[in-house]
N, C-alpha and C positions, 0 to 999 in steps of 0.2 A: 694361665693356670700353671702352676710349678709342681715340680717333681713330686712331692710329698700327695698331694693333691686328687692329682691323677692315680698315683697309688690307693689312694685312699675308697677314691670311686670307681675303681676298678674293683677293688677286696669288695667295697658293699653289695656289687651287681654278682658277684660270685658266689658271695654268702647266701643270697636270696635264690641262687638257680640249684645251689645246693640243697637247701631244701625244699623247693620245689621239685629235683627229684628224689628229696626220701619219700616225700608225700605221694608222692603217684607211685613209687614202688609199695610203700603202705597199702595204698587204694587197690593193687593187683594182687596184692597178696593176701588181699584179705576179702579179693572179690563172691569168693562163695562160703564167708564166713555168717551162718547164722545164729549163731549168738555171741552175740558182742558184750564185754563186760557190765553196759547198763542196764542190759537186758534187750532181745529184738535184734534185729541183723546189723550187720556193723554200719557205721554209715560213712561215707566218701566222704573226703575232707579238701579242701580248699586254701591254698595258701593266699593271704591280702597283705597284698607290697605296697608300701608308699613310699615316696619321696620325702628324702631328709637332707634340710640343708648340712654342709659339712660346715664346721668348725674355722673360723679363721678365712674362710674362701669367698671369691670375690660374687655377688650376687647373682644369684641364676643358675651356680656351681653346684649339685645337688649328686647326693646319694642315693642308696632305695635302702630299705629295712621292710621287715616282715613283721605288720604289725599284730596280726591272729593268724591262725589258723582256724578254722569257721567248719564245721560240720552242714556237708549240704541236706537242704530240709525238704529234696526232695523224696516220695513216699519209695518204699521198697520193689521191688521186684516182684510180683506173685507166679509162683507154678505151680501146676496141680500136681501133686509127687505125695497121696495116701500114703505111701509108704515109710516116708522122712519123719525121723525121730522128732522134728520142730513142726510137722504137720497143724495146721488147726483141725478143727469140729470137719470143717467142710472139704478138708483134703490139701488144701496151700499152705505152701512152705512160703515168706517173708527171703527174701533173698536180696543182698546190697545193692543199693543204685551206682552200682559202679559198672559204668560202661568200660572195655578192656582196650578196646580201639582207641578211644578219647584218652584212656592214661597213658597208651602209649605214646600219641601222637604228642602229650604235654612232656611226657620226659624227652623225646627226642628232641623237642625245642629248647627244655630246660638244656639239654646238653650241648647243643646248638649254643645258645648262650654262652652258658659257661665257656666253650671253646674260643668265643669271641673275648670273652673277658680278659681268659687266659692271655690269648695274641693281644688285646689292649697293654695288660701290663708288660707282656715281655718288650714289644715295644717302646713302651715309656722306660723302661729298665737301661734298653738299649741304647737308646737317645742322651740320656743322664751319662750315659757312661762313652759314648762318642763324645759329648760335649767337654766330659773331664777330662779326655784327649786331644783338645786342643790344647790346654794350658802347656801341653811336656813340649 
């Protein structure tokens, strides 16, 4: 794999764990939002990464890309809270399926990641640039 390469699939795994954590910081911050712009509680959303050949690179060589972000279609939250201006007839408030545990536990891997990526490409950075030190 050459310089360019490695660069390349390093930037794609980075791009994807970066938005992986806007999404779970979305999904916390919007944990006790009930009403979401389409109307009904907001709902968790989910990022889907695939694998993308790179350009030019020798087979097997692959990148990641984020191909949706998907809205999860599990049902709301119910609590009984009469009081709450989104109340229904029988007294529950619709509240997001976003568990706070679960989106932390995803950004701390997303930036686990990211961390890793980061140290892949300083590495390759590195190595490129010992190598162009042998020439002198």
């Amino acid at each position: 794999m050459d310089f360019f390469t490695a660069m390349e699939v390093s930037a794609s795994g980075l791009s994807v764990e970066r938005t992986r954590m806007n999404v779970a910081a979305s999904n916390l911050a919007n944990a006790s939002t009930t009403r979401a712009a389409g109307g009904g509680p907001y709902q968790r959303r989910d990022v889907v990464v695939q694998s993308q050949p790179i350009a030019g690179a020798a087979p097997g060589v692959a990148g990641v890309a984020v191909t949706a972000i998907r809205a999860d279609a599990s049902p709301p939250r119910l609590e009984h809270d009469p009081g709450h201006p989104d109340a229904d007839a029988r007294g529950y408030v619709a509240y997001p399926n976003v568990n706070p545990v679960e989106e932390m536990v995803d950004m701390i891997t997303a930036s686990r990641a990211y961390e890793a990526g980061v140290t892949a490409l300083t590495t390759s950075v590195s190595m490129a640039e010992r190598a162009l030190g042998i020439g002198r």
